[in-house]
C-alpha distance (Angstrom), angle and dihedral (degrees) to the residues before:
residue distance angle dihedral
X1 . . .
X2 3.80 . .
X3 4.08 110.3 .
X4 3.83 132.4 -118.2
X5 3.44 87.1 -117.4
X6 3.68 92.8 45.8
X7 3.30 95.9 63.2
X8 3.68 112.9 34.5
X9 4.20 76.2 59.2
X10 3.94 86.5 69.4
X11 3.86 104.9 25.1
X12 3.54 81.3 56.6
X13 4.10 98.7 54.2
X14 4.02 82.1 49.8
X15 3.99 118.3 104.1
X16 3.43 99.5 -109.6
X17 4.09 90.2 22.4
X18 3.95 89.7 139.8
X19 4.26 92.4 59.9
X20 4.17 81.9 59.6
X21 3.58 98.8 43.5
X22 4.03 93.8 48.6
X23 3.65 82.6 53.7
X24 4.08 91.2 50.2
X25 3.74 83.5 45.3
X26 3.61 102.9 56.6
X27 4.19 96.8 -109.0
X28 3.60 117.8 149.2
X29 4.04 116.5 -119.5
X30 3.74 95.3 -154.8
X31 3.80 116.8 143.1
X32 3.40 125.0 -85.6
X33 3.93 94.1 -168.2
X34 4.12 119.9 120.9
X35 4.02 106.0 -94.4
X36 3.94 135.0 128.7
X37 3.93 109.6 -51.0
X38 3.53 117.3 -161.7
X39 3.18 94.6 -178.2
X40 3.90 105.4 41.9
X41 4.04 92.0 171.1
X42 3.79 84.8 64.4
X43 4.03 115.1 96.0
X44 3.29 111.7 -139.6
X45 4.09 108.6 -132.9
X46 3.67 127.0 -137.0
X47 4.01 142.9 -19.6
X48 3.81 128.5 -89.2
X49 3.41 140.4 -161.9
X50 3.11 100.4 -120.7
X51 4.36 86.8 64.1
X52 3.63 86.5 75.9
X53 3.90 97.1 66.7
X54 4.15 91.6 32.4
X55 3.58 97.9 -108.4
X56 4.12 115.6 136.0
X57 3.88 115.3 -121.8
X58 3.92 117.9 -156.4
X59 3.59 159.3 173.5
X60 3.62 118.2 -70.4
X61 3.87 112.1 -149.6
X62 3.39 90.4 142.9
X63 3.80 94.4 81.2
X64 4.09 135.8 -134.9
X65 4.31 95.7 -11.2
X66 3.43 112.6 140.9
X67 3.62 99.3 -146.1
X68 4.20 88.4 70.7
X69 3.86 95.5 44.7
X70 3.89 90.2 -71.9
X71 4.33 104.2 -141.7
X72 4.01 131.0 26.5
X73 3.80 102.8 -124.3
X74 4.16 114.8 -112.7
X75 3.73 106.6 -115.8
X76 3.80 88.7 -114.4
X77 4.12 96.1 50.7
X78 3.78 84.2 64.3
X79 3.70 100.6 49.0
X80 3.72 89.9 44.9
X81 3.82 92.2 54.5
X82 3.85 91.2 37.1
X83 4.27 82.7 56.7
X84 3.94 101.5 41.8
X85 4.06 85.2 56.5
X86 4.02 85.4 65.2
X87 3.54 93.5 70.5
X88 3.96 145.1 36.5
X89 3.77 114.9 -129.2
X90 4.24 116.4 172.8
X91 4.06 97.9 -108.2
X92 3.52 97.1 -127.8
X93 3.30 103.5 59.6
X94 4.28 90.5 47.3
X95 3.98 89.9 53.3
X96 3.97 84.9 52.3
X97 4.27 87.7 50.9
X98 3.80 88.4 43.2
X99 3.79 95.9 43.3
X100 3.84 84.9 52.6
X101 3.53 92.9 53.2
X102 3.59 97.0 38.7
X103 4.02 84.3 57.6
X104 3.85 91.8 50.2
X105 3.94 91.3 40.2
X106 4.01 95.7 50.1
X107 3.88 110.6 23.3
X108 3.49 83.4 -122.8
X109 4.23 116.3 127.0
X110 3.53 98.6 -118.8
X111 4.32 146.9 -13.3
X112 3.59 151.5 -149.8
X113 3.45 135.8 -171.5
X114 4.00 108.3 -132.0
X115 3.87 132.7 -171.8
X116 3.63 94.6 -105.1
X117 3.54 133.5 -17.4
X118 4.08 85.5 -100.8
X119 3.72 81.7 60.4
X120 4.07 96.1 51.1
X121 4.15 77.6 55.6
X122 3.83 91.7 51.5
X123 3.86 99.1 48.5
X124 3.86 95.7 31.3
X125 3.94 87.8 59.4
X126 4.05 83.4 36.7
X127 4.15 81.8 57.3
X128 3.55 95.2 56.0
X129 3.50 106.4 46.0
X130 3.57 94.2 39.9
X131 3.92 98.9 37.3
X132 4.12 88.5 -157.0
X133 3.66 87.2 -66.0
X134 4.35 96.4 147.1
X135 4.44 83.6 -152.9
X136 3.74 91.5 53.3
X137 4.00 93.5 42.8
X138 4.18 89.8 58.7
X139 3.78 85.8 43.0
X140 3.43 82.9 70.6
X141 3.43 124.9 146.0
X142 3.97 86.4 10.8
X143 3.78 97.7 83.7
X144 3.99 106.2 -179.3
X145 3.51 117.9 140.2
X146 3.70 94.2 15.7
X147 4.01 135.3 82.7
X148 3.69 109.9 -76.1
X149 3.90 116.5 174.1
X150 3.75 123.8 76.9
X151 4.00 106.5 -157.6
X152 3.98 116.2 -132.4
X153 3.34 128.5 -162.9
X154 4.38 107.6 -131.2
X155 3.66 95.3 -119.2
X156 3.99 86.4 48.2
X157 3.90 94.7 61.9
X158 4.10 108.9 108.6
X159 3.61 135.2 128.7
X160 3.60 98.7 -68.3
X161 4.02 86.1 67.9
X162 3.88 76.4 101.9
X163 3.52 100.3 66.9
X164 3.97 88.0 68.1
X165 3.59 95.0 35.1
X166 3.80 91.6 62.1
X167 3.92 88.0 70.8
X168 3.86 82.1 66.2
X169 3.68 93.9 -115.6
X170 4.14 123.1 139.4
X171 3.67 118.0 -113.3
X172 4.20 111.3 -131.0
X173 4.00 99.9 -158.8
X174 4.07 113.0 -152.2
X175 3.36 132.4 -162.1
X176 4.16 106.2 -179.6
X177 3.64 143.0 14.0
X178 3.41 94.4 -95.9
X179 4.19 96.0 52.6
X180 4.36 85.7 53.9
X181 3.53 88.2 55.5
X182 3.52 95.1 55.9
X183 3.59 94.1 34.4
X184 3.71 96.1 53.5
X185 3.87 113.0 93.9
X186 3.99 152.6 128.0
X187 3.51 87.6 -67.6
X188 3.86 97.1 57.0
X189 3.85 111.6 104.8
X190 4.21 95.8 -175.6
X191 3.89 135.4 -35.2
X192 4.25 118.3 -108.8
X193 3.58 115.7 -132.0
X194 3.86 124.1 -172.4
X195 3.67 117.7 -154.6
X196 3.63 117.9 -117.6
X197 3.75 141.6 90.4
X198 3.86 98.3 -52.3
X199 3.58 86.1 57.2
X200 3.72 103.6 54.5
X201 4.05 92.5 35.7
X202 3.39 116.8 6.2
X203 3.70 133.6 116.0
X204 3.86 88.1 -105.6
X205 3.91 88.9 44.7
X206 4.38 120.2 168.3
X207 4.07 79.2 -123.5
X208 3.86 91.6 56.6
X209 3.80 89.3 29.5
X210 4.17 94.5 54.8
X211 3.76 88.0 45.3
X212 3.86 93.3 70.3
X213 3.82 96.8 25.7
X214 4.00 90.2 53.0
X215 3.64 99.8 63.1
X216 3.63 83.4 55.1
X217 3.42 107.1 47.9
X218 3.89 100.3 -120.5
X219 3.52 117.2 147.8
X220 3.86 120.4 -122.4
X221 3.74 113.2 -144.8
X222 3.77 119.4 -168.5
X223 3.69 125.5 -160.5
X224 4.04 108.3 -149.7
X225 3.57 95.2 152.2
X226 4.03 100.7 148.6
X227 3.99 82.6 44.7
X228 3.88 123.2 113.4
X229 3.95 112.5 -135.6
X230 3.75 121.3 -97.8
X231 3.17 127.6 -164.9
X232 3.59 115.4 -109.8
X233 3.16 92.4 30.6
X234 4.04 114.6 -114.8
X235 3.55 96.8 -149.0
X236 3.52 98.5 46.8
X237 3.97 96.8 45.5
X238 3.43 88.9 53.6
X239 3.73 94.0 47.0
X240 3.34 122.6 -81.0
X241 4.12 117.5 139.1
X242 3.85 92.6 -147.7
X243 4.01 144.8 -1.4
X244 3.72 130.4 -136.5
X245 4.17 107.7 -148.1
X246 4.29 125.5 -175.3
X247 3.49 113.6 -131.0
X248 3.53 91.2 -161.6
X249 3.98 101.1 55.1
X250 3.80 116.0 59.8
X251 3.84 102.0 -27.0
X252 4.08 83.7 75.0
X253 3.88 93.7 -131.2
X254 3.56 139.2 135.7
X255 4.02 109.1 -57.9
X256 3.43 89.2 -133.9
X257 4.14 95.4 55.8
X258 3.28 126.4 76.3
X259 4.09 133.6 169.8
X260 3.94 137.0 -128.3
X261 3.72 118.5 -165.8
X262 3.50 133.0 179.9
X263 3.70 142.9 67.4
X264 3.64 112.1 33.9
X265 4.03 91.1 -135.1
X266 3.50 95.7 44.8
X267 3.68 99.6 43.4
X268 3.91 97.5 55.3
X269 4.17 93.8 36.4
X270 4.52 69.8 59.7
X271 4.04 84.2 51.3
X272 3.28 102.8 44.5
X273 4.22 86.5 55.4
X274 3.96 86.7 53.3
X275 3.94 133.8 78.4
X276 2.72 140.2 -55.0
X277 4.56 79.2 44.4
X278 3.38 107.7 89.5
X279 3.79 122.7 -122.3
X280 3.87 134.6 45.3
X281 3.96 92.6 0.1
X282 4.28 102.9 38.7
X283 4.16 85.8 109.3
X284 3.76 92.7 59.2
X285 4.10 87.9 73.2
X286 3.58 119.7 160.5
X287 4.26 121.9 -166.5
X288 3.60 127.7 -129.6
X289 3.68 89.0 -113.0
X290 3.89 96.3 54.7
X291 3.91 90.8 47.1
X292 3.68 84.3 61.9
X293 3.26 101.1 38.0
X294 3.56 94.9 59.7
X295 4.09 92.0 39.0
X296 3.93 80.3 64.0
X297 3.81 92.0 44.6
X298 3.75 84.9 55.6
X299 3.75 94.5 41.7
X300 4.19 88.2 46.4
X301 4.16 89.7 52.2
X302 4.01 87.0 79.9
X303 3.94 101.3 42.2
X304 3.64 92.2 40.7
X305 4.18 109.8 110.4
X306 3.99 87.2 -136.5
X307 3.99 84.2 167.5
X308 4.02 79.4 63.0
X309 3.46 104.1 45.5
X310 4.32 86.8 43.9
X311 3.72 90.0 57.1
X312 4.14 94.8 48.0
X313 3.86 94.2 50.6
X314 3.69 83.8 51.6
X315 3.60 92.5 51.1
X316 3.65 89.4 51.7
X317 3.58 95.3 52.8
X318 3.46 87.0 50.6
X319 3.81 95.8 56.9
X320 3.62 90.8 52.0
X321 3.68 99.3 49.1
X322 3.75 93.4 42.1
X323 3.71 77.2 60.1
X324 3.48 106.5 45.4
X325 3.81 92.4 47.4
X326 3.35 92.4 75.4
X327 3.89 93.5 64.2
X328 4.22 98.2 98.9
X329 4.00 98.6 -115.9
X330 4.09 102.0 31.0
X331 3.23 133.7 114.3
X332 3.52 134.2 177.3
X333 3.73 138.8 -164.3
X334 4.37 132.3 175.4
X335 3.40 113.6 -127.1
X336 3.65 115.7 -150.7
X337 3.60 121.1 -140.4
X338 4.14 119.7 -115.8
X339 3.61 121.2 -154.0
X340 3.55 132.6 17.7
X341 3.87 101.8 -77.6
X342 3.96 117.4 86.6
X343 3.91 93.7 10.1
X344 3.80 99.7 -165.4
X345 3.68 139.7 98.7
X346 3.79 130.7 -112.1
X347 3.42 135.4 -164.0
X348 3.49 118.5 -135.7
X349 4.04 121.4 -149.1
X350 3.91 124.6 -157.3
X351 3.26 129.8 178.0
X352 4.47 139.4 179.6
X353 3.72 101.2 -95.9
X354 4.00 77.3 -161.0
X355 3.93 86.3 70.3
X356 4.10 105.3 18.4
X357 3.97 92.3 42.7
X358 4.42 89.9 -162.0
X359 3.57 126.8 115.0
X360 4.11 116.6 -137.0
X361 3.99 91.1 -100.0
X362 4.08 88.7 51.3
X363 3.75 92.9 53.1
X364 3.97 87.8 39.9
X365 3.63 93.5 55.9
X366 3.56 106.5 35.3
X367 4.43 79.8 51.2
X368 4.39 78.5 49.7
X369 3.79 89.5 48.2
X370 3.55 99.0 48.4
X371 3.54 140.0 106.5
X372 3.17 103.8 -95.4
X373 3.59 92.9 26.9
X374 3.73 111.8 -124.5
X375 3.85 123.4 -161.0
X376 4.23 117.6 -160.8
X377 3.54 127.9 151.7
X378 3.68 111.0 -5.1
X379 3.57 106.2 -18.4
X380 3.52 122.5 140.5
X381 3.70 100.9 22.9
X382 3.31 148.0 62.6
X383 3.96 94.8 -86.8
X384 3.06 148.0 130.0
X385 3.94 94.4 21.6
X386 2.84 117.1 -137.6
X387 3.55 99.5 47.3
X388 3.84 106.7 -110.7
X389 3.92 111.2 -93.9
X390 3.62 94.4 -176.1
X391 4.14 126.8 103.3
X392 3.97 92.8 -110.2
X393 3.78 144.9 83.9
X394 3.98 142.2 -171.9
X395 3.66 129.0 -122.4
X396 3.28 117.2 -167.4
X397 4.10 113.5 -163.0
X398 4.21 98.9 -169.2
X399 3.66 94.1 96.3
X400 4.18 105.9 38.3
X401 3.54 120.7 118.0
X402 4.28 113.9 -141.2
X403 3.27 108.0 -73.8
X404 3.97 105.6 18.1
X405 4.01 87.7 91.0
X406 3.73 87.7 61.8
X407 4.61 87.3 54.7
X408 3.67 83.4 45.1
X409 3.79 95.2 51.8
X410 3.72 91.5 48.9
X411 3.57 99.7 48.8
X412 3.18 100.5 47.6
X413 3.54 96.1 45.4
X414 4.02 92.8 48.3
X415 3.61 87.3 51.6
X416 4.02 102.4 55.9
X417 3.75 88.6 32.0
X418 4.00 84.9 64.8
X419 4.15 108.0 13.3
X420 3.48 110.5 -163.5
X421 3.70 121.0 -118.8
X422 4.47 108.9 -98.0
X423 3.34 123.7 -154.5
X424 3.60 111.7 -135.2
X425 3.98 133.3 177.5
X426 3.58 123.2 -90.1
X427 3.54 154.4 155.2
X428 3.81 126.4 71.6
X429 4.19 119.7 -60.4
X430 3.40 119.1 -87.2
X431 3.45 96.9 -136.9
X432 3.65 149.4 0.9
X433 3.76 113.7 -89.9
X434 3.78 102.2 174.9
X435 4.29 116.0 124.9
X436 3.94 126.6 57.7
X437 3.62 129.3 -34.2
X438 3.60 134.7 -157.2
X439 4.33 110.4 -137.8
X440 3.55 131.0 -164.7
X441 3.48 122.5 -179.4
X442 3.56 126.7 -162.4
X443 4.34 113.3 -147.8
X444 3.05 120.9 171.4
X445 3.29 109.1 -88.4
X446 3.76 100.8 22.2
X447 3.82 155.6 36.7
X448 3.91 118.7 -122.0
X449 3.47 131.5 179.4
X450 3.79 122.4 -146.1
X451 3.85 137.5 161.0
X452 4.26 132.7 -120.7
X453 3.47 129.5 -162.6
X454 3.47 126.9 -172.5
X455 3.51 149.0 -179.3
X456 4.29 124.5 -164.1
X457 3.53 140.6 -152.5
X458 3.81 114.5 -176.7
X459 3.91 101.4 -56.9
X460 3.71 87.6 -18.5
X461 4.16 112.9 106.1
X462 3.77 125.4 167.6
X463 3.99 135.9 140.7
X464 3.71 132.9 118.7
X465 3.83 128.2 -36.7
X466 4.13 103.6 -158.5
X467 3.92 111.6 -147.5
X468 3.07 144.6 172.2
X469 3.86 107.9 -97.9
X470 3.70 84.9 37.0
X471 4.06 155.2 -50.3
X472 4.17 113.5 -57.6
X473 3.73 128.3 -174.0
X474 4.09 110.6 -119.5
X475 3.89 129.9 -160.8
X476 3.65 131.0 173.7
X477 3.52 146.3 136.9
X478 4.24 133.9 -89.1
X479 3.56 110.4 -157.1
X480 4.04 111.2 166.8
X481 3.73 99.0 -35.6
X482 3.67 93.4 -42.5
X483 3.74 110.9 119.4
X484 3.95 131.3 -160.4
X485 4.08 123.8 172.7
X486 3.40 136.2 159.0
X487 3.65 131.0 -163.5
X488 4.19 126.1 177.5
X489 3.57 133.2 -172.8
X490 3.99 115.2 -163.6
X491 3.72 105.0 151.8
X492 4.20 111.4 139.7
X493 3.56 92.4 7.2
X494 3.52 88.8 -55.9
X495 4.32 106.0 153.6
X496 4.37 112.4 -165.6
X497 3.45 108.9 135.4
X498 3.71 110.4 170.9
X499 3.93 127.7 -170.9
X500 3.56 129.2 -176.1
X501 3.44 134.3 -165.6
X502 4.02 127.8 -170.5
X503 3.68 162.1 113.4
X504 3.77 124.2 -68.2
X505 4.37 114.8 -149.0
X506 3.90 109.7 174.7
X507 3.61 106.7 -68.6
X508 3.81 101.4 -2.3
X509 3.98 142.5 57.1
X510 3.68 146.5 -179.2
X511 3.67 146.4 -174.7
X512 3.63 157.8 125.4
X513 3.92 118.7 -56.9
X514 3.91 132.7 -161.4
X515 3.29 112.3 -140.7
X516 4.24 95.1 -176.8
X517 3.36 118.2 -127.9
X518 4.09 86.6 1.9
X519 3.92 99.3 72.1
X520 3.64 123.7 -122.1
X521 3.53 136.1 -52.1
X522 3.84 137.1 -168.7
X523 4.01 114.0 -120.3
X524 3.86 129.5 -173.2
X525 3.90 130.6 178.8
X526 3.53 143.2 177.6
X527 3.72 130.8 -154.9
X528 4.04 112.9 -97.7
X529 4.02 105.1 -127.0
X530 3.65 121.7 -161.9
């Protein structure tokens, strides 16, 4: 095991070698930028890089999600990548060494190191379509004569359906025993598995699952990306052919790395699909110093005191709540994780909307807004969707640095100990929008045209919002001629949640609309008449 000493010697020869050892030292990155401060008594700690080109760092107590930076790097990760830069090495011949290692390190037959665990999807599906075959691989997506439907269990459908979709194969969906029997065929190229309760117990179980695909020789795949990695393997011992792993969740990797074990067949039909091959997979590229980077991460899961690190998020928690308590009307409570995914606790804060008149978003966003900017719960991203309308929100401690639970404390307890006053929409509609409407939506690189209906109650409006991928139910709210509706579509993993705010004139409106993790767009429609 590298030492402390060890490497704050070479993080600190690095260019920006101060940023890491503030980190290593406990210092808060928070921004230091001129925005809205809540809490203007509050001294905003440190510089960041990010400063220079006028983008806000913050404080992740939201835990391992990729769209706020996802994991804090071990110590040794960085130094590892920092060293594999020094040197050129040809990048087939260092996947063999690491898939060696990875075998002896994990029990498992075989590794790679992937650019994402998304990606480990992508070229693991790639794998068994293709079975290494270079012909087959530039078929790709153009699937005839070859096996071209990935079986999913139901309670395994989610967003990252897409990563096996982009082979061009059709997803089967399942639901019992019975249904995988009759969907299992010479067309099937592997079965999906997502990691989670169902899986280990369910009635649709991997151990009941492998027992009919075995016979058959169809590989089981399992996605446990936000998994740490146990050795034996779970999946694997009770079935599964290969196992998709983040590196920038738990393991304390890159972000962009991920890791497929398994089978050693399988697993290097997966690498042959992937950079630096050419063909379907060249995008999926992953550099010398993120292969050993995450071989470290890997390496660092053993040696790591987890027992250590489990008892100091705790403690953290405990600060803040300690804290919060004190706020008449709050209450807190830590919520302990179950199962093996997302292994961290959280800290969940509610307060009496009676006294602390904010919603969950309102506190979540004015945290976002802040200065230092804050993330909990949902904030900055697309999720959860709706936005939570409920007095309470989640701290998750698993990504802190020393010292940032202390800012988080604070703020959050100066801002329910005096909630500012929210302006909110009210009085009754102006009009009555219910019938057909015509939509057009400006992205940003296009014009679409779709189609509303609604119905209305008072300020109540909901109905159907027509798109393009597919019909979604909308509600919202008309108060005055100021419009709000929402309308989601999430069926087979699918993820479009749209919302659309506006002004209402007679038979026409307009406005700005959130498409999540898509940006904005502008929108205008007028009412259909017959």
């Amino acid at each position: 095991m590298i030492s402390r000493r060890k490497v704050i010697s070479i993080l600190s020869s690095l260019p920006f070698g101060g940023l890491f050892l503030g980190a290593l030292a406990g210092t808060n990155s928070a921004k230091s930028m001129p925005t809205t401060n809540l809490f203007p008594s509050k001294k905003v700690l440190g510089k960041s890089i990010y400063d220079s080109i006028g983008v806000r760092p913050l404080i992740n107590a939201r835990g391992t999600v990729t769209v706020v930076g996802a994991t804090r790097v071990l110590p040794e990760v960085q130094v590892a990548m920092d060293e594999a830069v020094k040197d050129f090495v040809q990048i087939d011949e260092l996947m063999n060494g690491v898939g060696l290692r990875l075998a002896e390190i994990t029990g498992a037959e075989w590794g790679v190191v992937t650019s994402g665990a998304s990606a480990a999807i992508t070229v693991a599906t790639a794998g068994c379509v293709t079975g290494g075959d270079p012909d087959k691989i530039w078929q790709i997506p153009n699937l005839d004569g070859m096996k071209d439907e990935v079986i999913i269990p139901s309670y395994s459908r989610s967003a990252y359906d897409a990563a096996a979709k982009a082979v061009g194969v059709r997803m089967v969906e399942v639901k019992t025993p019975e249904e995988l029997k009759a969907a299992l065929g010479p067309r099937t190229a592997m079965i999906m598995v997502l990691a989670s309760g169902a899986s280990e117990e369910g009635p649709l179980s991997l151990k009941i699952i492998a027992a009919l695909a075995k016979p058959l020789n169809v590989p089981i795949l399992v996605d446990a990306a936000a998994e740490g990695l146990e050795v034996p393997n779970p999946h694997i011992a009770q079935g599964a052919d290969m196992v998709a792993y983040s590196g920038g969740k738990y393991l304390r990797g890159p972000q962009c790395a991920g890791l497929l074990i398994g089978r050693k067949d399988l697993v290097q039909a997966a690498w042959i699909t992937s950079a630096p091959h050419h063909g379907f997979g060249r995008g999926f590229k992953v550099g010398r110093e993120e292969i050993m980077g995450m071989l470290t991460a890997v390496e660092m899961w053993e040696k790591r005191d987890h027992a250590t690190e489990w008892r100091m998020w705790i403690s953290w928690a405990d600060y803040i709540s300690n804290r919060l308590e004190q706020v008449p009307g709050v209450k807190t409570a830590l919520i302990l994780p179950k199962g093996r995914s997302n292994r961290s606790p959280s800290l969940q804060v509610k307060w009496d909307i009676s006294l602390i008149p904010l919603t969950g978003q309102d506190v979540e966003e004015l945290l976002w807004d802040n200065n230092p900017r804050i993330a909990v719960s949902g904030a900055g991203s697309y999720l959860p969707f709706p936005p939570n309308m409920e007095p309470n929100i989640r701290i998750n401690p698993s990504q802190l640095a020393a010292g940032e639970e202390k800012v988080i404390a604070n703020c959050v307890y100066e801002l329910l100990s005096n909630p500012p006053q929210m302006q909110k929409p009210s009085g009754p509609a102006a009009l009555d929008l219910s019938g057909l409407w015509d939509l057009e939506i400006q992205f940003v690189a296009s014009i679409v045209n779709q189609t509303l209906m609604f119905e209305q109650k008072g300020n109540e409006i909901f109905g159907t919002h027509h798109a393009s991928f597919g019909p979604r139910e909308l509600t919202g709210t008309l108060h005055g001629n100021d419009i709000l509706f929402r309308s989601s579509y999430t069926n087979q993993g699918v993820r479009l949640n749209f919302e659309f705010t506006g002004v209402v004139s007679d038979d026409s409106m307009d406005g700005k609309l959130s498409l999540g993790e898509y940006g904005r767009a502008e929108w205008k429609a007028k009412r259909r008449k017959y």
